[in-house]
mmCIF file of the N, C-alpha and C atoms, coordinates in Angstrom:
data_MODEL
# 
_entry.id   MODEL 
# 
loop_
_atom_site.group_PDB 
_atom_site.id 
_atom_site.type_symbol 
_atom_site.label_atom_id 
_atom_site.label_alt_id 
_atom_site.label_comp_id 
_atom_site.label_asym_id 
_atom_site.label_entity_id 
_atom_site.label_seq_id 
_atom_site.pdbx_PDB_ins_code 
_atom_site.Cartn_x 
_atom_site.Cartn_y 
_atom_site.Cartn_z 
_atom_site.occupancy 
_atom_site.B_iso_or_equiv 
_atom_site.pdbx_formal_charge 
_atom_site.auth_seq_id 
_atom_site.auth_comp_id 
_atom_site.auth_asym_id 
_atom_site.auth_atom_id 
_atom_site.pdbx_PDB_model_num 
ATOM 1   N N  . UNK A 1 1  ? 0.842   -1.185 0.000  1.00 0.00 ? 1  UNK A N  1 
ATOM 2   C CA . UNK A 1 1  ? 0.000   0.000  0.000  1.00 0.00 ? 1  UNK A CA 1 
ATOM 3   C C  . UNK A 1 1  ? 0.884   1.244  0.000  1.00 0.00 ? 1  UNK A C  1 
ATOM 4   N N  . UNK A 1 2  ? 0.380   2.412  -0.700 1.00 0.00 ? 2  UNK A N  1 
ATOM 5   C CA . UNK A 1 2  ? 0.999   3.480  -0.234 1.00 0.00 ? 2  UNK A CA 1 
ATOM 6   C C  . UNK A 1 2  ? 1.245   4.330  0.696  1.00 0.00 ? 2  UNK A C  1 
ATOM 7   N N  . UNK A 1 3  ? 1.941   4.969  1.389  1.00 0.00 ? 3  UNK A N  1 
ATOM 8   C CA . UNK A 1 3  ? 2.254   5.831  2.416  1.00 0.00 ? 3  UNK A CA 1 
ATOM 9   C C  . UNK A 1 3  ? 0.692   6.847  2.832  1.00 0.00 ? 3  UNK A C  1 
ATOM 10  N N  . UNK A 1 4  ? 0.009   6.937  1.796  1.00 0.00 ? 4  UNK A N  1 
ATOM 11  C CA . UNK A 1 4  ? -1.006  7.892  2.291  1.00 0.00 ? 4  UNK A CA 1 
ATOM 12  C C  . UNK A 1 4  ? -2.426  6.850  2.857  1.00 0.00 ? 4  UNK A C  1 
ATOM 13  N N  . UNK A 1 5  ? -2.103  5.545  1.868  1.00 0.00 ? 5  UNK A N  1 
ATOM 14  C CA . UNK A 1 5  ? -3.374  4.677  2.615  1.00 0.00 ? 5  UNK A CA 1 
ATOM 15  C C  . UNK A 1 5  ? -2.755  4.407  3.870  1.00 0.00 ? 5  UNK A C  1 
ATOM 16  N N  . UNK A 1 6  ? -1.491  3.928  3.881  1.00 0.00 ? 6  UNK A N  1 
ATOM 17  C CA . UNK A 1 6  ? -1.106  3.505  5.467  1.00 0.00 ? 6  UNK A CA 1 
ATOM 18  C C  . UNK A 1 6  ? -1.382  4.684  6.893  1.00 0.00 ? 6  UNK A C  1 
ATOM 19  N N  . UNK A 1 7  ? -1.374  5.923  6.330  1.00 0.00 ? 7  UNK A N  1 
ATOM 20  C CA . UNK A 1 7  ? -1.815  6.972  7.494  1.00 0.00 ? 7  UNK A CA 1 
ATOM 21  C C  . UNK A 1 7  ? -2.796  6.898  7.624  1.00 0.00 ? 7  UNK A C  1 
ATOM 22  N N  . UNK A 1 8  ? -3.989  6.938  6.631  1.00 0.00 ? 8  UNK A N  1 
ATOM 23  C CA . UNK A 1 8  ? -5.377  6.754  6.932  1.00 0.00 ? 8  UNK A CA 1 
ATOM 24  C C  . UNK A 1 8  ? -6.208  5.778  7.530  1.00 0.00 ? 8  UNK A C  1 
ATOM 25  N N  . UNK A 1 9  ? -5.540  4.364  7.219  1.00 0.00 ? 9  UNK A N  1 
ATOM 26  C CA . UNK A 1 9  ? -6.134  3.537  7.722  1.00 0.00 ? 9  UNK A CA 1 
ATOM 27  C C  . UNK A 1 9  ? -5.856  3.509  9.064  1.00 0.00 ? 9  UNK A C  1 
ATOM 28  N N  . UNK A 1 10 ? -4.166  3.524  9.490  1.00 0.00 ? 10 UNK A N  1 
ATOM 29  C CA . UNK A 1 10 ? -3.911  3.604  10.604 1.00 0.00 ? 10 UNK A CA 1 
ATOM 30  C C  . UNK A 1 10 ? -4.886  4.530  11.842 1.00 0.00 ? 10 UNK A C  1 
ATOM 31  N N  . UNK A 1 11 ? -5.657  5.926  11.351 1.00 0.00 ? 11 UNK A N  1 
ATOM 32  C CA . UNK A 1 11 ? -6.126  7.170  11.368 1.00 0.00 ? 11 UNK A CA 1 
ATOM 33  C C  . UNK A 1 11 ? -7.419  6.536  11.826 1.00 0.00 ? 11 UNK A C  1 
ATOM 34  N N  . UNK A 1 12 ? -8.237  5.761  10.846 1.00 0.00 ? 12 UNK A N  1 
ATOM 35  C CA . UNK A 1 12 ? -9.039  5.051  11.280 1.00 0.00 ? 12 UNK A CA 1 
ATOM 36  C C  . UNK A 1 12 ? -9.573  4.438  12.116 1.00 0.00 ? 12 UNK A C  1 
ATOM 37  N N  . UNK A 1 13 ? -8.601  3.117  11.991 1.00 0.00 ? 13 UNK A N  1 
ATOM 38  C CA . UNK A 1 13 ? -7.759  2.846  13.432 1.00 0.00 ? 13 UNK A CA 1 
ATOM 39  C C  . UNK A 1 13 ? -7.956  3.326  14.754 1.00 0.00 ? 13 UNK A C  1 
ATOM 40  N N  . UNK A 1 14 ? -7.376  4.540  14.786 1.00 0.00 ? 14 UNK A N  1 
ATOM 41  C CA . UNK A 1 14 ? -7.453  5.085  16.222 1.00 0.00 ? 14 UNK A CA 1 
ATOM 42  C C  . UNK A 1 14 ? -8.493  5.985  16.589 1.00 0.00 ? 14 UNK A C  1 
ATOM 43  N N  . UNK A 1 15 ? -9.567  6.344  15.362 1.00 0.00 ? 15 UNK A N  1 
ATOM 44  C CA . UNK A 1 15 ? -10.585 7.030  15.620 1.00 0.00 ? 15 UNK A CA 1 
ATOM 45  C C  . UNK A 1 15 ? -11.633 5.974  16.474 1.00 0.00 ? 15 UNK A C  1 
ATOM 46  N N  . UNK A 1 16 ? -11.302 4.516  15.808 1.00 0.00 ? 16 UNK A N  1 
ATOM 47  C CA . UNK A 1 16 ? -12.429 3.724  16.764 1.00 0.00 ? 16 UNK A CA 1 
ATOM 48  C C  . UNK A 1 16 ? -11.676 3.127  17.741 1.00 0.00 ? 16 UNK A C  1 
ATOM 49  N N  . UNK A 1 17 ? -10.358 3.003  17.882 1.00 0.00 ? 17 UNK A N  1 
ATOM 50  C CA . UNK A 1 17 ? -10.118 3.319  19.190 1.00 0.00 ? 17 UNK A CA 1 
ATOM 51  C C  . UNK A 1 17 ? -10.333 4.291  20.312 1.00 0.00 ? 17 UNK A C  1 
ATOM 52  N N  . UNK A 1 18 ? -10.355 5.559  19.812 1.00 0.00 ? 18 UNK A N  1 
ATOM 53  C CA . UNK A 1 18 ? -10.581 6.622  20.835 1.00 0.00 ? 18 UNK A CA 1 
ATOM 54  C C  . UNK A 1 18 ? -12.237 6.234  20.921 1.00 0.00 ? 18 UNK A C  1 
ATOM 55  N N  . UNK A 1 19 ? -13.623 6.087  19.818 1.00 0.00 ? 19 UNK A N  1 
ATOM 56  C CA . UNK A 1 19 ? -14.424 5.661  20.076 1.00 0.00 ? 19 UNK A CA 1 
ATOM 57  C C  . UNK A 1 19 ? -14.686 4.733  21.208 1.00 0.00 ? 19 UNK A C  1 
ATOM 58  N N  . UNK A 1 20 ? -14.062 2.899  20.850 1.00 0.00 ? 20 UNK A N  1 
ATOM 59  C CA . UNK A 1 20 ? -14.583 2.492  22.404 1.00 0.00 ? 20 UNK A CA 1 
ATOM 60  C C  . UNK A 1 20 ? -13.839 2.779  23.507 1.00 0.00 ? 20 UNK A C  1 
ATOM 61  N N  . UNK A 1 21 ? -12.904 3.335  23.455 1.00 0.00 ? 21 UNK A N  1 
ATOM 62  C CA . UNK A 1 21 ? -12.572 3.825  24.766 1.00 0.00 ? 21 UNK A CA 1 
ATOM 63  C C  . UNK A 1 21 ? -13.023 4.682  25.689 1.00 0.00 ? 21 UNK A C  1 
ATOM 64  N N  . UNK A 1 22 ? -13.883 5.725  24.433 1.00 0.00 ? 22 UNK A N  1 
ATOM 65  C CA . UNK A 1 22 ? -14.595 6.909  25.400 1.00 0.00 ? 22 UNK A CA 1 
ATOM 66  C C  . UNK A 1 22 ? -16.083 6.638  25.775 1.00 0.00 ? 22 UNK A C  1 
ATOM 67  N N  . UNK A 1 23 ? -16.910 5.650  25.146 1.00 0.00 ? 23 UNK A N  1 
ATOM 68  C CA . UNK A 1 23 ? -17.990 5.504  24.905 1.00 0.00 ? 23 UNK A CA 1 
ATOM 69  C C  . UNK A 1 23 ? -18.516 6.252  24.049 1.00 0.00 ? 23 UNK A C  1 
ATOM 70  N N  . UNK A 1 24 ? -19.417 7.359  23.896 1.00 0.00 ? 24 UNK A N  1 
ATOM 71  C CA . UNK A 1 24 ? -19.923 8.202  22.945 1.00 0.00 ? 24 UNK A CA 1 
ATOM 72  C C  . UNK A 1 24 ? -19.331 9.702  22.895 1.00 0.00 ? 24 UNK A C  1 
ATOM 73  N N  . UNK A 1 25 ? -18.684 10.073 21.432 1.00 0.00 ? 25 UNK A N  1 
ATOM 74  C CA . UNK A 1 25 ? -17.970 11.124 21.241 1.00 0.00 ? 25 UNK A CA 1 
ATOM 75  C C  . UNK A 1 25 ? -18.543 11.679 20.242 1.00 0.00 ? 25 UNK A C  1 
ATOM 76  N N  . UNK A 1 26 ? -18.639 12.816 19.842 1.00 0.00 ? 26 UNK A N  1 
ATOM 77  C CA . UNK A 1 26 ? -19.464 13.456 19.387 1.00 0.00 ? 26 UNK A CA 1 
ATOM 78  C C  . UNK A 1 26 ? -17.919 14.276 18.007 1.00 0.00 ? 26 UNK A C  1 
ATOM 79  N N  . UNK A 1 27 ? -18.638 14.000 16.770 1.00 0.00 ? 27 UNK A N  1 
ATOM 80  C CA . UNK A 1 27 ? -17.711 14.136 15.687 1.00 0.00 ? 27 UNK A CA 1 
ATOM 81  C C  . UNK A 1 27 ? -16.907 15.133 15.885 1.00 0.00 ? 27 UNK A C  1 
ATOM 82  N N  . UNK A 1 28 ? -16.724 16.172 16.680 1.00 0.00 ? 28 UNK A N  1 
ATOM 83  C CA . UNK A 1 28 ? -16.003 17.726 16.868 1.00 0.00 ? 28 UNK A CA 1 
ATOM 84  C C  . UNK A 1 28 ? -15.093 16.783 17.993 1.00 0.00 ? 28 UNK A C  1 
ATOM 85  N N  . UNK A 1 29 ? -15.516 16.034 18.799 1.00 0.00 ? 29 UNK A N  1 
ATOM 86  C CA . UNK A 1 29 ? -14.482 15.464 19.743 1.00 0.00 ? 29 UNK A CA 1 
ATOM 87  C C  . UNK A 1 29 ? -13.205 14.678 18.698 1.00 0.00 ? 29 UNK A C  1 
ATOM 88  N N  . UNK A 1 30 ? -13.809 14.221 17.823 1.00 0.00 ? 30 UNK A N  1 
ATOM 89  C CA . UNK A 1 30 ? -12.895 13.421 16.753 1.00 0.00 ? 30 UNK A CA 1 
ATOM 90  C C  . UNK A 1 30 ? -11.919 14.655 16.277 1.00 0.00 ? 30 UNK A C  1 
ATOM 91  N N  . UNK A 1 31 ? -12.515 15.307 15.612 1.00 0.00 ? 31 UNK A N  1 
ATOM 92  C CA . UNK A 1 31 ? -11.884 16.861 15.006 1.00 0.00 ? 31 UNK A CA 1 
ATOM 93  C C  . UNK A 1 31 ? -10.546 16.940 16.147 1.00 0.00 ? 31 UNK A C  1 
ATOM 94  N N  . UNK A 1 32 ? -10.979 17.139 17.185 1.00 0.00 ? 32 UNK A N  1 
ATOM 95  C CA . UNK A 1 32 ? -10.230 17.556 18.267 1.00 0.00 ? 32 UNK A CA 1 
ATOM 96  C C  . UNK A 1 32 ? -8.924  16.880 18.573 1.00 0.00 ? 32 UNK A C  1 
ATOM 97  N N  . UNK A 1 33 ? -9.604  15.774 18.862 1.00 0.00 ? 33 UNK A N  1 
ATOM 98  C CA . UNK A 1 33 ? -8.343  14.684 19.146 1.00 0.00 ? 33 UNK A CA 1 
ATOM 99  C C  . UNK A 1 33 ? -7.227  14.189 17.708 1.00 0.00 ? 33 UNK A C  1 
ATOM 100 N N  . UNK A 1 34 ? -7.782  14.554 17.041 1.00 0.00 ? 34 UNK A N  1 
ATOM 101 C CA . UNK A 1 34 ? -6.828  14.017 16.302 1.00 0.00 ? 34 UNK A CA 1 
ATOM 102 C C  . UNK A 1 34 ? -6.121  15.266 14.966 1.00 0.00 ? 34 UNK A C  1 
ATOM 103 N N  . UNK A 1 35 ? -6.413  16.486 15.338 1.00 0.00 ? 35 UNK A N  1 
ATOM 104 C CA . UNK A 1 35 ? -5.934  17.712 14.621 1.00 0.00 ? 35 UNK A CA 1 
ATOM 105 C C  . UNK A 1 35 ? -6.430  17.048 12.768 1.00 0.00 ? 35 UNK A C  1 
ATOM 106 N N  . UNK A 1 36 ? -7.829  17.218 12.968 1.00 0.00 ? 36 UNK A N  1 
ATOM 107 C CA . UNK A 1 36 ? -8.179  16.798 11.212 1.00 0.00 ? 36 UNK A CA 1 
ATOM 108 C C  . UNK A 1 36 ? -9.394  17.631 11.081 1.00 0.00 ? 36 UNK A C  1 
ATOM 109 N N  . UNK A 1 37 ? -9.900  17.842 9.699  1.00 0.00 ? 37 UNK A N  1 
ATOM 110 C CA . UNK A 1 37 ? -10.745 18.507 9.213  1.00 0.00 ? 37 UNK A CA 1 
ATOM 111 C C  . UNK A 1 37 ? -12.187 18.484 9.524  1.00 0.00 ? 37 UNK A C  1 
ATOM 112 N N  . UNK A 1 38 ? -13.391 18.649 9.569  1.00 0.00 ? 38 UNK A N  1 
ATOM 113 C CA . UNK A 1 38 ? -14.565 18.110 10.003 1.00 0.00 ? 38 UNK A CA 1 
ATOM 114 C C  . UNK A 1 38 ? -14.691 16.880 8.643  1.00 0.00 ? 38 UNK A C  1 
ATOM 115 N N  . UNK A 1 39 ? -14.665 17.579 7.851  1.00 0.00 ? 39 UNK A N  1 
ATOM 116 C CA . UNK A 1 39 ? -14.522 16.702 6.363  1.00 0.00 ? 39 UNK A CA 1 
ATOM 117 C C  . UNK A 1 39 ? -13.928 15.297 6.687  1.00 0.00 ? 39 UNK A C  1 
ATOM 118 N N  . UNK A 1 40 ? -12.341 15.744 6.811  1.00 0.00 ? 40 UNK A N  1 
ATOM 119 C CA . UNK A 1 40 ? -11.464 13.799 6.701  1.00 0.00 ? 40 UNK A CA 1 
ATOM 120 C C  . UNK A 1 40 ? -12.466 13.361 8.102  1.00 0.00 ? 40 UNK A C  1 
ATOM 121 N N  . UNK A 1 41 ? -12.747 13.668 9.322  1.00 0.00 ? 41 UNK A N  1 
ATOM 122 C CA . UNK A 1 41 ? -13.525 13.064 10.276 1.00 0.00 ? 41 UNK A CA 1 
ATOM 123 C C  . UNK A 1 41 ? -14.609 12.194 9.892  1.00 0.00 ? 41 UNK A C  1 
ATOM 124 N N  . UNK A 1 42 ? -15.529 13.174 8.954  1.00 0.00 ? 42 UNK A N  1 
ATOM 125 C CA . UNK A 1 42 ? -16.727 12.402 8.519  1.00 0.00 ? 42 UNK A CA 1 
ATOM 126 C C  . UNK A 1 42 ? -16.907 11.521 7.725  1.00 0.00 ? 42 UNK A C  1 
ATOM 127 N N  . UNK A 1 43 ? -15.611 11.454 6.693  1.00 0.00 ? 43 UNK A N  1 
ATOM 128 C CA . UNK A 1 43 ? -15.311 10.603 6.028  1.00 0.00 ? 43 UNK A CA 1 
ATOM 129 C C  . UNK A 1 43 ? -14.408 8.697  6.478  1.00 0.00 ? 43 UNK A C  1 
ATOM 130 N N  . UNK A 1 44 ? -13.827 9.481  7.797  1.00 0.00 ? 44 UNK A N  1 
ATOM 131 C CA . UNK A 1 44 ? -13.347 8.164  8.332  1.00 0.00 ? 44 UNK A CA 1 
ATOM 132 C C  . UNK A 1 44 ? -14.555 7.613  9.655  1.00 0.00 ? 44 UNK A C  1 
ATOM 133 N N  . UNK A 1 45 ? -15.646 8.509  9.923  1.00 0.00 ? 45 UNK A N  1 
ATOM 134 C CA . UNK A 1 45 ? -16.517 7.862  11.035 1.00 0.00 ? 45 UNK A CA 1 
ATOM 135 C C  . UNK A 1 45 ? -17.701 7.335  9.614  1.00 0.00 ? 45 UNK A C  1 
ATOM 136 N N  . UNK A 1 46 ? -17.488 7.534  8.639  1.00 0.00 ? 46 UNK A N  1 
ATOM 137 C CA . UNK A 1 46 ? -18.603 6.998  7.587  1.00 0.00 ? 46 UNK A CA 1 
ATOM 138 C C  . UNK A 1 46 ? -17.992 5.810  7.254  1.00 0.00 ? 46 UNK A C  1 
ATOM 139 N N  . UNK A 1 47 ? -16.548 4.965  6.971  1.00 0.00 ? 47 UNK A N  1 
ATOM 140 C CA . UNK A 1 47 ? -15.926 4.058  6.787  1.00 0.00 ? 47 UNK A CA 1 
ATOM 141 C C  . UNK A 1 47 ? -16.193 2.628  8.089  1.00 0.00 ? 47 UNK A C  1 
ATOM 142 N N  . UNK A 1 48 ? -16.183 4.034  9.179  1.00 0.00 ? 48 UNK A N  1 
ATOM 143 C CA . UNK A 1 48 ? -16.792 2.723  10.179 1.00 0.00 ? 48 UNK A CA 1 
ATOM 144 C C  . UNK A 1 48 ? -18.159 2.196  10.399 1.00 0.00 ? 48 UNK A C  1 
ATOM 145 N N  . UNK A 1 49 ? -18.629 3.128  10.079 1.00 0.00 ? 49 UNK A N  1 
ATOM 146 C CA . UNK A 1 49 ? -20.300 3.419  10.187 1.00 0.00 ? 49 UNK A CA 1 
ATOM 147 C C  . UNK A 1 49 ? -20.262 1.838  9.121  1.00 0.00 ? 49 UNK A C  1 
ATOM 148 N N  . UNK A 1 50 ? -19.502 2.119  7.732  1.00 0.00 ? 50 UNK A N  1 
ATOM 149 C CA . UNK A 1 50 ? -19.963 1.491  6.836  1.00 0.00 ? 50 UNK A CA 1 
ATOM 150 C C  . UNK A 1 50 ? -19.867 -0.431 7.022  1.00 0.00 ? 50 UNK A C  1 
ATOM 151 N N  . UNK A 1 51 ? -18.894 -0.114 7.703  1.00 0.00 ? 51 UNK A N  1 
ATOM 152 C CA . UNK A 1 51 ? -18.247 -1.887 8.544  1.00 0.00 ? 51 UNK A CA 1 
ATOM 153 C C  . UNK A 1 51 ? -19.105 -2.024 9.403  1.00 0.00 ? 51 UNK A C  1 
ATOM 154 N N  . UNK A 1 52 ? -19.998 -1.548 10.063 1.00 0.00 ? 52 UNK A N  1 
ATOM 155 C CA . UNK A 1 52 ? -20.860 -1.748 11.239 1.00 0.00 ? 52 UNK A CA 1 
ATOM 156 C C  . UNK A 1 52 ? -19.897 -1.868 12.756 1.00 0.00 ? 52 UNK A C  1 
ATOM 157 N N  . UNK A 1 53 ? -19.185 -0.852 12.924 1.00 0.00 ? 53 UNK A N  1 
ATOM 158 C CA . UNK A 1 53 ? -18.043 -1.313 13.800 1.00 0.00 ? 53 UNK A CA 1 
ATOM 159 C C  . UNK A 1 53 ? -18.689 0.154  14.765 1.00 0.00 ? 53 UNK A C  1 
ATOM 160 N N  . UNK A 1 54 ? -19.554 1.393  14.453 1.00 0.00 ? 54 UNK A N  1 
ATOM 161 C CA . UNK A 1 54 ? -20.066 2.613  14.763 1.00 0.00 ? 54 UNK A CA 1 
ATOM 162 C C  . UNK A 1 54 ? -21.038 2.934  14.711 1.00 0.00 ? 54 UNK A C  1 
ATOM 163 N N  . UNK A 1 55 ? -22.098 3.277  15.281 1.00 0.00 ? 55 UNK A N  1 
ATOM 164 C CA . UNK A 1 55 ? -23.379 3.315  14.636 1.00 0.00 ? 55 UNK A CA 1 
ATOM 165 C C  . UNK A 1 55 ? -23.545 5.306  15.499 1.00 0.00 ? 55 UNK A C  1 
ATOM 166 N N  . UNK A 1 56 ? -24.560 5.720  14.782 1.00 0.00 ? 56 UNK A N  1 
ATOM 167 C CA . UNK A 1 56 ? -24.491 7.178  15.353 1.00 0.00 ? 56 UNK A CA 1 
ATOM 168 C C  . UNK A 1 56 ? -26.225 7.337  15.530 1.00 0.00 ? 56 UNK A C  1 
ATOM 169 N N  . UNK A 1 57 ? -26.350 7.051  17.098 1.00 0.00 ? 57 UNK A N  1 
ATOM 170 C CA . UNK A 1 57 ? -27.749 7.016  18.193 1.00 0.00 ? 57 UNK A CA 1 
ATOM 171 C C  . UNK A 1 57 ? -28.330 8.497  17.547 1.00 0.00 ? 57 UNK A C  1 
ATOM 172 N N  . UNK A 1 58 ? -27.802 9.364  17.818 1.00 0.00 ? 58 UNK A N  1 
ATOM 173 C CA . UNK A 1 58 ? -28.262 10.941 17.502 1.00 0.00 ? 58 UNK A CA 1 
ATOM 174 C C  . UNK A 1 58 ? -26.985 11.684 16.485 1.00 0.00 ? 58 UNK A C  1 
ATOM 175 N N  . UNK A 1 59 ? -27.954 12.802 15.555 1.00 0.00 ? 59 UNK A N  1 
ATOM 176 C CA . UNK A 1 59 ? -26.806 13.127 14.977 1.00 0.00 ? 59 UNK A CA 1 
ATOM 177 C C  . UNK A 1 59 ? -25.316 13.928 15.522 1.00 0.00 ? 59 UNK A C  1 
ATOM 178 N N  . UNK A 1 60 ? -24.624 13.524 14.956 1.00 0.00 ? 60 UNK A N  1 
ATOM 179 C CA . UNK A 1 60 ? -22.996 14.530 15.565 1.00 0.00 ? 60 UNK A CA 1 
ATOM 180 C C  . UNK A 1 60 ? -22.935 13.151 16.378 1.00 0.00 ? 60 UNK A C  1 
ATOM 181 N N  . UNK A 1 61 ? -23.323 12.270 17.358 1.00 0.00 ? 61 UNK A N  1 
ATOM 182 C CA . UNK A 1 61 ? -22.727 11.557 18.348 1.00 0.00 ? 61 UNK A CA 1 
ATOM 183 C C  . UNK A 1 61 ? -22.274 9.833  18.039 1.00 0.00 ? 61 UNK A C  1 
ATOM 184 N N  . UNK A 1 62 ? -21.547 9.157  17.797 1.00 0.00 ? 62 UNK A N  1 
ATOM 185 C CA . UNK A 1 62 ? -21.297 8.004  18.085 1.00 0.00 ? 62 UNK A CA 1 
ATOM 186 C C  . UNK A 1 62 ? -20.520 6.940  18.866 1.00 0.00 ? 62 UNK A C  1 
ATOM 187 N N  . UNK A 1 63 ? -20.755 6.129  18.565 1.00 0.00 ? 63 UNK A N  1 
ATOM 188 C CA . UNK A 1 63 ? -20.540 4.811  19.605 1.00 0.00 ? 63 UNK A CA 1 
ATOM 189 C C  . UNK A 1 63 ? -20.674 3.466  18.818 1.00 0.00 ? 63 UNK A C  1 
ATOM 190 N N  . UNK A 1 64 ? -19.652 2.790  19.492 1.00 0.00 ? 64 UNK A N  1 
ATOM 191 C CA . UNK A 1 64 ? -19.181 1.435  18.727 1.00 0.00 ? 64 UNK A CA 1 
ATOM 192 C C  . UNK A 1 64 ? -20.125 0.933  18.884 1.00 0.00 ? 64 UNK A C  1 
ATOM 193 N N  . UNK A 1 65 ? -20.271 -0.408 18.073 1.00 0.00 ? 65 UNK A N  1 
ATOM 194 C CA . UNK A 1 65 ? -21.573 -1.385 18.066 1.00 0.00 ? 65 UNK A CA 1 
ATOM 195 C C  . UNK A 1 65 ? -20.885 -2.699 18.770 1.00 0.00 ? 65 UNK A C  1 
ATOM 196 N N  . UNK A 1 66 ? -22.337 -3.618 18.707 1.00 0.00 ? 66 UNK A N  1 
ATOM 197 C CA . UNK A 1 66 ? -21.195 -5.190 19.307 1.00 0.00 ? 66 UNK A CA 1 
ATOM 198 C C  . UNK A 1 66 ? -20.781 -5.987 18.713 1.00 0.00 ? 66 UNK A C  1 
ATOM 199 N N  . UNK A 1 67 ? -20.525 -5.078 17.305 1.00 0.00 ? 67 UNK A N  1 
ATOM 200 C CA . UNK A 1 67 ? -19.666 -6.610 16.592 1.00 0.00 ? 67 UNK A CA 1 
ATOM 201 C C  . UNK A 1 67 ? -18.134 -6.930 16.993 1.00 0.00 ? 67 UNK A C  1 
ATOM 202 N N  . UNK A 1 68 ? -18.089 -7.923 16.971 1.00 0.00 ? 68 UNK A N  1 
ATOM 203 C CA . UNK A 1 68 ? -16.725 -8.223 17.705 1.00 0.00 ? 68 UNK A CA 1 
ATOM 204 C C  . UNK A 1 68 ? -15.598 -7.622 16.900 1.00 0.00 ? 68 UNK A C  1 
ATOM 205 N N  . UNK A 1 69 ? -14.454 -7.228 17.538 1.00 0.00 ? 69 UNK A N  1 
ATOM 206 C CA . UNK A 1 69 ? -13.164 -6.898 16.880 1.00 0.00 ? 69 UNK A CA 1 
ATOM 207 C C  . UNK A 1 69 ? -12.114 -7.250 17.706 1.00 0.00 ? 69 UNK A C  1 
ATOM 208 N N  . UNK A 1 70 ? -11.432 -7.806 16.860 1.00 0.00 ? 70 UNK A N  1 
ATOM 209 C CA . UNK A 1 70 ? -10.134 -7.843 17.679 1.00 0.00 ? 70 UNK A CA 1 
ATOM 210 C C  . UNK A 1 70 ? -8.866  -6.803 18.451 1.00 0.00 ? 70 UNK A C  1 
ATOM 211 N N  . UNK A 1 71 ? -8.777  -6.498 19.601 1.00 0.00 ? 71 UNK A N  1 
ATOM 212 C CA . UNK A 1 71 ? -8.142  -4.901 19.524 1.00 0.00 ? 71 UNK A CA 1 
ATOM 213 C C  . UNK A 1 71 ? -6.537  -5.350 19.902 1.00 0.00 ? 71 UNK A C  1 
ATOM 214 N N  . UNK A 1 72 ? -5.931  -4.391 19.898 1.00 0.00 ? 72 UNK A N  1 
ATOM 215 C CA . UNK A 1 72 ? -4.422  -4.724 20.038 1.00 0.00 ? 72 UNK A CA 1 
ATOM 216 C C  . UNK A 1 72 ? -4.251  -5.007 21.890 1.00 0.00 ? 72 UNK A C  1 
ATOM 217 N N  . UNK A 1 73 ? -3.127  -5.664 22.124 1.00 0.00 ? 73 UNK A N  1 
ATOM 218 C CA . UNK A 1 73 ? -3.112  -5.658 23.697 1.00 0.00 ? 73 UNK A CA 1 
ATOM 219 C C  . UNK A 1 73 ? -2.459  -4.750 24.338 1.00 0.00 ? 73 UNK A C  1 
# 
């Protein structure tokens, strides 16, 4: 893969990490934590959304679902 998929996915990655870790974060919390655009945000919480790994209860807010994942130790 190239250098720019490997940041993003990685990016990904840690957006649904910071997800189940916090319980429900609200897309500007994403913005926040990770110094990115509202844009690249919505575009990487729509990637998870799209895996069923995020689901978003109210708008602006989400939270992981229970499909299983494997997380790092």
């Amino acid at each position: 893969m190239n250098p720019a998929t490997d940041r993003m996915l990685t990016r990904i990655k840690d957006v649904y990490l910071f997800i189940h870790g916090n319980g429900t974060v609200t897309t500007e919390n994403v913005v926040q934590e990770f110094s990115i655009t509202a844009r690249t945000a919505q575009r990487d919480l729509n990637v998870l959304e799209y895996n069923d790994l995020i689901t978003s209860p109210v708008r602006g807010q989400w939270t992981t679902t229970a499909r299983k994942v494997k997380l790092p130790s």
